[in-house]
N, CA, C and O atoms as a Tinker XYZ file with bonds, in Angstrom:
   284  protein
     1  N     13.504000   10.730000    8.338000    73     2
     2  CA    12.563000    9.642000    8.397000    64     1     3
     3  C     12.158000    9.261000    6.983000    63     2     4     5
     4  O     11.730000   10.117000    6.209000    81     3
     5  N     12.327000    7.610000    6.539000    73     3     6
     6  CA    11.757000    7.629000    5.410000    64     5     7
     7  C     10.136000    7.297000    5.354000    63     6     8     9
     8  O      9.417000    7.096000    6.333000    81     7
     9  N      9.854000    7.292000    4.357000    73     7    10
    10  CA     8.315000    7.162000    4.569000    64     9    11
    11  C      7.866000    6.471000    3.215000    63    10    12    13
    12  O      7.686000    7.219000    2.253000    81    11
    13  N      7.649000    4.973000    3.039000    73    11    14
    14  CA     7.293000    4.067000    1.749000    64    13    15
    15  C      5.568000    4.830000    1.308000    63    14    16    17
    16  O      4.539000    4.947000    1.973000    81    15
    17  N      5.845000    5.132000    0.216000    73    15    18
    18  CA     4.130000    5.465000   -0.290000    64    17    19
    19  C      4.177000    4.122000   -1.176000    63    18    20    21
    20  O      5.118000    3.641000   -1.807000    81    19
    21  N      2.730000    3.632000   -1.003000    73    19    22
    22  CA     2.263000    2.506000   -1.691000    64    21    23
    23  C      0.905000    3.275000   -2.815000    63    22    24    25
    24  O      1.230000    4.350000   -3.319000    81    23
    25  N     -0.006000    2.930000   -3.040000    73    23    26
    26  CA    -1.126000    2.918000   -4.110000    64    25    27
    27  C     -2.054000    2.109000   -3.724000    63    26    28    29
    28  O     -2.194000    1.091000   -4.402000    81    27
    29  N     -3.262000    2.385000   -2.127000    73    27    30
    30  CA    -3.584000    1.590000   -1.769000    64    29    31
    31  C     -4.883000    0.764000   -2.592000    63    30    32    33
    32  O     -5.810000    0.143000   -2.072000    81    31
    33  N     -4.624000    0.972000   -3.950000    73    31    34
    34  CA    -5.765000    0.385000   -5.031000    64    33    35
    35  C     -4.714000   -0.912000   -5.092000    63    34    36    37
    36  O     -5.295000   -1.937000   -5.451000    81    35
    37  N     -3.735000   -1.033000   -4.904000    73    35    38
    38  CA    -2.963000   -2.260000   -5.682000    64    37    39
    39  C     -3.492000   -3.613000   -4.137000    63    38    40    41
    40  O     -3.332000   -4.826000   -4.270000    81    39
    41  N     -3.900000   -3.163000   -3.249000    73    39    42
    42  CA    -4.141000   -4.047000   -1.653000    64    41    43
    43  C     -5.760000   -3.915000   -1.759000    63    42    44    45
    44  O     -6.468000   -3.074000   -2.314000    81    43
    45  N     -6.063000   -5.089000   -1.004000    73    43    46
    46  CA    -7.715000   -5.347000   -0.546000    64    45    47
    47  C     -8.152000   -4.124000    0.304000    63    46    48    49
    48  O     -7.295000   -3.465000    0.893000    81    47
    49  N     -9.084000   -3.901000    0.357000    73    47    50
    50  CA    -9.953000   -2.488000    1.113000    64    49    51
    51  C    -10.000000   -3.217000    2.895000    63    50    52    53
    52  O    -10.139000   -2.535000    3.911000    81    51
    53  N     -9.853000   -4.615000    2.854000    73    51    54
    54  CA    -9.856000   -5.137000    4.623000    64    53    55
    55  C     -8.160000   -4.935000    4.861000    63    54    56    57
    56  O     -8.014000   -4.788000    6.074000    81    55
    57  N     -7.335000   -4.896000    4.434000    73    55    58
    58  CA    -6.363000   -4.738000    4.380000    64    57    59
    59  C     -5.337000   -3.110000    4.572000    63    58    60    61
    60  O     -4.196000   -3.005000    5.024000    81    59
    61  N     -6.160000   -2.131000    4.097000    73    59    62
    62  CA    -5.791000   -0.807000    4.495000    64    61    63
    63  C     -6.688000    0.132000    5.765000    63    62    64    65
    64  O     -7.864000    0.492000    5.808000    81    63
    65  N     -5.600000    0.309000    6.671000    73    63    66
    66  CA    -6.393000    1.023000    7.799000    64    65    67
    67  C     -6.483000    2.801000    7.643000    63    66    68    69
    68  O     -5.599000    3.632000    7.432000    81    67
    69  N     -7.856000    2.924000    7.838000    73    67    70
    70  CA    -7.973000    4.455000    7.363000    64    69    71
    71  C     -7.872000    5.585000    8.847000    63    70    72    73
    72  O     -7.778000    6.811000    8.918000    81    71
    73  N     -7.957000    4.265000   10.144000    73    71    74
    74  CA    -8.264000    4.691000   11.741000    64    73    75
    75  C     -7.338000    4.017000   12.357000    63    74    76    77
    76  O     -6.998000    2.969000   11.809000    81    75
    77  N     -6.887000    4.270000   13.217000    73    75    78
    78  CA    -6.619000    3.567000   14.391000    64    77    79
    79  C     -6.972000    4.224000   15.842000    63    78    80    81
    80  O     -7.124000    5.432000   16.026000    81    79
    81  N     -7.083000    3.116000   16.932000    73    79    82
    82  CA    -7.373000    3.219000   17.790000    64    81    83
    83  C     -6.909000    2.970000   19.494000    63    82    84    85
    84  O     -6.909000    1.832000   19.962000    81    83
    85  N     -6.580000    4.003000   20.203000    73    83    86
    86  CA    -5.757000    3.778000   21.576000    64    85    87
    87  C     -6.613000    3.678000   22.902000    63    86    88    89
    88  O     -7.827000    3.881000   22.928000    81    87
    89  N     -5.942000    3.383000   23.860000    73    87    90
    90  CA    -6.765000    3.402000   25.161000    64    89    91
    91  C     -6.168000    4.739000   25.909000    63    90    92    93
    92  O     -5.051000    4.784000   26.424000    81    91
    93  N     -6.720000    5.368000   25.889000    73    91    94
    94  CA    -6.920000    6.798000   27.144000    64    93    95
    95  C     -7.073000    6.661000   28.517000    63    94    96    97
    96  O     -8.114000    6.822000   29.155000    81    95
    97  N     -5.893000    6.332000   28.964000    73    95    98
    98  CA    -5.802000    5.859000   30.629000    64    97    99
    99  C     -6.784000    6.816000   31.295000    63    98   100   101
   100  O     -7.665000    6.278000   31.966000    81    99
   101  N     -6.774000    8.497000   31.200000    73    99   102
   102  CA    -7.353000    9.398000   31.892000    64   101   103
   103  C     -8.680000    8.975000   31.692000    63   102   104   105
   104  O     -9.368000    8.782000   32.694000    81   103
   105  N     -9.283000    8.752000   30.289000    73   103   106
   106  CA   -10.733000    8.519000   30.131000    64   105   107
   107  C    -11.290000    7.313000   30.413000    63   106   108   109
   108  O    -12.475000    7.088000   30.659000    81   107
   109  N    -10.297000    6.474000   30.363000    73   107   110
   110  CA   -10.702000    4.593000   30.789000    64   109   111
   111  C    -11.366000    3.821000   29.702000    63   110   112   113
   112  O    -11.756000    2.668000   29.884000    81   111
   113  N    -11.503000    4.481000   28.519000    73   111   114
   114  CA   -11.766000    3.888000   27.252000    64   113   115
   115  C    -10.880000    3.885000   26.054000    63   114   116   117
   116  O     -9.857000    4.555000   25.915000    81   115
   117  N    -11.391000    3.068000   25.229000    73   115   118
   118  CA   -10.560000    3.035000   23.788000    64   117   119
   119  C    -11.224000    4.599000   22.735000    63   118   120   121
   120  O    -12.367000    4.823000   22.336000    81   119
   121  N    -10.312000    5.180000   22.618000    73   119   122
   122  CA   -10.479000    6.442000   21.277000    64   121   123
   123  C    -10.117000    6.101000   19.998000    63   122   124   125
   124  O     -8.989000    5.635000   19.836000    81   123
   125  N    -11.001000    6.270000   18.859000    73   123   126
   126  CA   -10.306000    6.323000   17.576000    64   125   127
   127  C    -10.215000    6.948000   17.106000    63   126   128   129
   128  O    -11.232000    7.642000   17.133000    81   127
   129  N     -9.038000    7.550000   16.119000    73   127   130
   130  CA    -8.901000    8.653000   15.223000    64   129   131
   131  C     -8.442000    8.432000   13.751000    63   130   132   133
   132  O     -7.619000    7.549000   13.512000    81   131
   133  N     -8.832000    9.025000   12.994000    73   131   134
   134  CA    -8.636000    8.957000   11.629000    64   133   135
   135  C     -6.887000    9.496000   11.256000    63   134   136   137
   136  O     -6.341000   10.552000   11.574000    81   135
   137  N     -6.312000    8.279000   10.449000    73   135   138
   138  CA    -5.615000    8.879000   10.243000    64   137   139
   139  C     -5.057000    9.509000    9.343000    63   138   140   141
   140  O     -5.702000    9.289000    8.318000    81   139
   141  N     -3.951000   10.388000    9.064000    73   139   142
   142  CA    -2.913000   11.528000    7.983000    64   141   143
   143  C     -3.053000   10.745000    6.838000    63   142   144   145
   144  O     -3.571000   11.250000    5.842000    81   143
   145  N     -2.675000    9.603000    6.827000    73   143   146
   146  CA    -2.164000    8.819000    5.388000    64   145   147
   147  C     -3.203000    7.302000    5.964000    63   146   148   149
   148  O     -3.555000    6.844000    7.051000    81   147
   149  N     -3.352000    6.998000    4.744000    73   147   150
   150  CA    -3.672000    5.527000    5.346000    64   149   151
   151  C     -2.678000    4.480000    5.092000    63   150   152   153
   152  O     -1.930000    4.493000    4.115000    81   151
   153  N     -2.691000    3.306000    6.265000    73   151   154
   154  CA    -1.691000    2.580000    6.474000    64   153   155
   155  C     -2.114000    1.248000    6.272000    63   154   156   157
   156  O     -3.330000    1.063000    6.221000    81   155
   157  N     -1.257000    0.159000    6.133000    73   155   158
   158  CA    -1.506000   -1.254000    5.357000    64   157   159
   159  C     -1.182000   -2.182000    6.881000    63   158   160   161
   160  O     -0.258000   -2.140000    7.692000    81   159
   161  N     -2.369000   -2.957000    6.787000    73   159   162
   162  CA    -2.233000   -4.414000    8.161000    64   161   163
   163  C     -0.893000   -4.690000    7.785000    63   162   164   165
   164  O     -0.269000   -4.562000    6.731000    81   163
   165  N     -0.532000   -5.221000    9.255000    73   163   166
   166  CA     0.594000   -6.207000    9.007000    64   165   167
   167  C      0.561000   -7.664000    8.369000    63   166   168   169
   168  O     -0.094000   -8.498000    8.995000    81   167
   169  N      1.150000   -8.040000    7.272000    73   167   170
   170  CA     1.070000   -8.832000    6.760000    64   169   171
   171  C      0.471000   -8.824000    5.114000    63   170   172   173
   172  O      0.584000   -9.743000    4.303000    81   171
   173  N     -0.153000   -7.574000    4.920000    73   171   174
   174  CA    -0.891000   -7.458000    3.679000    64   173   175
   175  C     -0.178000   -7.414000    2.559000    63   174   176   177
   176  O      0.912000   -6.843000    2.516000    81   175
   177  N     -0.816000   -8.117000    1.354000    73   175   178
   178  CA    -0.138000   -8.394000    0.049000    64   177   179
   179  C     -0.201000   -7.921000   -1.110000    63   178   180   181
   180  O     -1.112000   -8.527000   -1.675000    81   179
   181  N      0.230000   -7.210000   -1.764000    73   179   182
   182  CA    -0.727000   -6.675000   -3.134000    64   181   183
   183  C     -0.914000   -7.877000   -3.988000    63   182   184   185
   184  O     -0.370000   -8.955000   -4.224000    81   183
   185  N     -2.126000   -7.045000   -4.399000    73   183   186
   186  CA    -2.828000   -7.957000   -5.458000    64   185   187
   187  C     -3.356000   -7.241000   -7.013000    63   186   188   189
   188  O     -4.266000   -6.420000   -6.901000    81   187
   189  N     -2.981000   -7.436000   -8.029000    73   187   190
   190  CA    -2.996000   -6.702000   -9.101000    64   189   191
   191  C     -4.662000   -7.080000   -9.749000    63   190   192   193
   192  O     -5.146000   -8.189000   -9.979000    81   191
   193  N     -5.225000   -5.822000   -9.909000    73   191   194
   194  CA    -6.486000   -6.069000  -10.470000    64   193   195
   195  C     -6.466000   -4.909000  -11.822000    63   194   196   197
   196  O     -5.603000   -4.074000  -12.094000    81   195
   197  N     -7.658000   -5.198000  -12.465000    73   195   198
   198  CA    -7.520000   -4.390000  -13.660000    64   197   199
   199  C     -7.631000   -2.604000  -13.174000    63   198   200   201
   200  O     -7.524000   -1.669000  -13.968000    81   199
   201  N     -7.827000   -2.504000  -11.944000    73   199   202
   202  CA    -8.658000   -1.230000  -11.787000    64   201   203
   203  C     -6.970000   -1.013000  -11.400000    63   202   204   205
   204  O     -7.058000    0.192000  -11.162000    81   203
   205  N     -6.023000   -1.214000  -11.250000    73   203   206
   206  CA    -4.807000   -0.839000  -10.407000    64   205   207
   207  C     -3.849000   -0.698000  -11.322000    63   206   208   209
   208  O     -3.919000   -1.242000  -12.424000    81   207
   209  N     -2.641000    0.220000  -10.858000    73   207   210
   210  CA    -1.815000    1.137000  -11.833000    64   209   211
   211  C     -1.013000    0.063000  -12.726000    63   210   212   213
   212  O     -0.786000    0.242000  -13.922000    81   211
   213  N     -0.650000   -0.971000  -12.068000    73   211   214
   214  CA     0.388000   -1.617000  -12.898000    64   213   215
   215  C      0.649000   -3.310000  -12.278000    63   214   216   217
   216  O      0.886000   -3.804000  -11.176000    81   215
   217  N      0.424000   -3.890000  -13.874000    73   215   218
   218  CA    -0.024000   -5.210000  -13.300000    64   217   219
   219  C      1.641000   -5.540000  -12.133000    63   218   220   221
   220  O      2.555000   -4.718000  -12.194000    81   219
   221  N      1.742000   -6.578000  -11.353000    73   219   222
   222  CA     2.586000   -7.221000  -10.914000    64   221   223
   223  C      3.979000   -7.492000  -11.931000    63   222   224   225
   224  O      5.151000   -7.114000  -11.911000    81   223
   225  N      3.285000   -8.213000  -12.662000    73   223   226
   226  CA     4.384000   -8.976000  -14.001000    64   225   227
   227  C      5.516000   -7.777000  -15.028000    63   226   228   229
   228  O      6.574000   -8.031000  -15.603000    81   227
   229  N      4.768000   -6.508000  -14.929000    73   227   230
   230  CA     5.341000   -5.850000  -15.677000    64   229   231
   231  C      6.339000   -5.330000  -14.935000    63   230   232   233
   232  O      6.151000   -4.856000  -13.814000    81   231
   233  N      7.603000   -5.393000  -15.586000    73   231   234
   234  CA     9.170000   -5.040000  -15.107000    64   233   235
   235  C      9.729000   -3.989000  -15.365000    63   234   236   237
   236  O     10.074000   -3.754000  -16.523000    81   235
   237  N      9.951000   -3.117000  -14.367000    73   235   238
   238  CA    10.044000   -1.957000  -14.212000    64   237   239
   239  C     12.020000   -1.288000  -14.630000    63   238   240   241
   240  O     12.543000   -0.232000  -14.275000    81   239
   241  N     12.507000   -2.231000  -15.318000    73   239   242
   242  CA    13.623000   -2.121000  -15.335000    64   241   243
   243  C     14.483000   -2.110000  -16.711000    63   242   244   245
   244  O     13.709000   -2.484000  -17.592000    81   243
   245  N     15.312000   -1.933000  -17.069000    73   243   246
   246  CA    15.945000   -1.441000  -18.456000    64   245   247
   247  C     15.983000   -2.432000  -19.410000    63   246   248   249
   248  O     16.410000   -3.584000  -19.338000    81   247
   249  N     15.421000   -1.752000  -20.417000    73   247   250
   250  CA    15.990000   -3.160000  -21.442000    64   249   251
   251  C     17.197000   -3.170000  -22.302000    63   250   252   253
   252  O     17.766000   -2.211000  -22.823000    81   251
   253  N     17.457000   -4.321000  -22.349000    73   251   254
   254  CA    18.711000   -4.632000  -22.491000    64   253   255
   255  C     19.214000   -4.476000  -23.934000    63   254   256   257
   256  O     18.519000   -4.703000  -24.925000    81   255
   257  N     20.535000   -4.054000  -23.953000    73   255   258
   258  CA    20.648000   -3.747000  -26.039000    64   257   259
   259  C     20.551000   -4.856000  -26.192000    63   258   260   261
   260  O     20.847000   -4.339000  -27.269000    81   259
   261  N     20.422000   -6.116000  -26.281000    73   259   262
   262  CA    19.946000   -7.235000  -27.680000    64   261   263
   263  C     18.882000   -6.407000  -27.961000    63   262   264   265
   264  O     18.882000   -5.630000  -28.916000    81   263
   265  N     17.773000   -6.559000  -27.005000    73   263   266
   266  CA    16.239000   -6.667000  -27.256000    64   265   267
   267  C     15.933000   -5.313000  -28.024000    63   266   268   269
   268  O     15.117000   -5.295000  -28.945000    81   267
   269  N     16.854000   -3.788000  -27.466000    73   267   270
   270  CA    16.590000   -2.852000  -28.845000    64   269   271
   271  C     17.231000   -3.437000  -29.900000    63   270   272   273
   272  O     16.385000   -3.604000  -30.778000    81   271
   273  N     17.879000   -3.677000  -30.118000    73   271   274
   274  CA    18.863000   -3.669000  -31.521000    64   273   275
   275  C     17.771000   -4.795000  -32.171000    63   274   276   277
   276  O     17.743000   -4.770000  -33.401000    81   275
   277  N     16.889000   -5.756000  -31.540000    73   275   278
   278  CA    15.794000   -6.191000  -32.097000    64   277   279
   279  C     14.667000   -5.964000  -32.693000    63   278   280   281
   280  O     14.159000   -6.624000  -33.599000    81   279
   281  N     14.148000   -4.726000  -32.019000    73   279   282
   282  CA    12.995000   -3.607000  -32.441000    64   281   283
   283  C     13.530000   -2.684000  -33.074000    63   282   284
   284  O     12.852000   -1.743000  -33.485000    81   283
């Protein structure tokens, strides 16, 4: 099973679920429980703020020999 870890500082706080909640046929109500990891709404977007690991823009990928042979 894979399992994506995110950094839920980089997403809005309405946006990460820390609970979820089922219906208990035997009991006839809705239960909630806290859950293992916390998990992101469907649909949620990151959003880069100063408090968060790494802006959006910055590119996580190799640089290229021009740009050393420049520095």
């Amino acid at each position: 099973m894979f399992i994506n870890l995110v950094c839920e500082r980089h997403f809005r706080k309405e946006d990460v679920l820390y609970e979820t909640e089922f219906f208990d046929e035997k009991l006839g109500r809705i239960l909630k429980t806290a859950l293992a990891y916390p998990r992101l709404k469907e649909g949620a977007v990151p959003e880069w703020s100063p408090s968060s690991c790494i802006p959006p823009t910055t590119s996580l990928g190799r640089q290229s020999s021009e740009s050393k042979k420049e520095t």
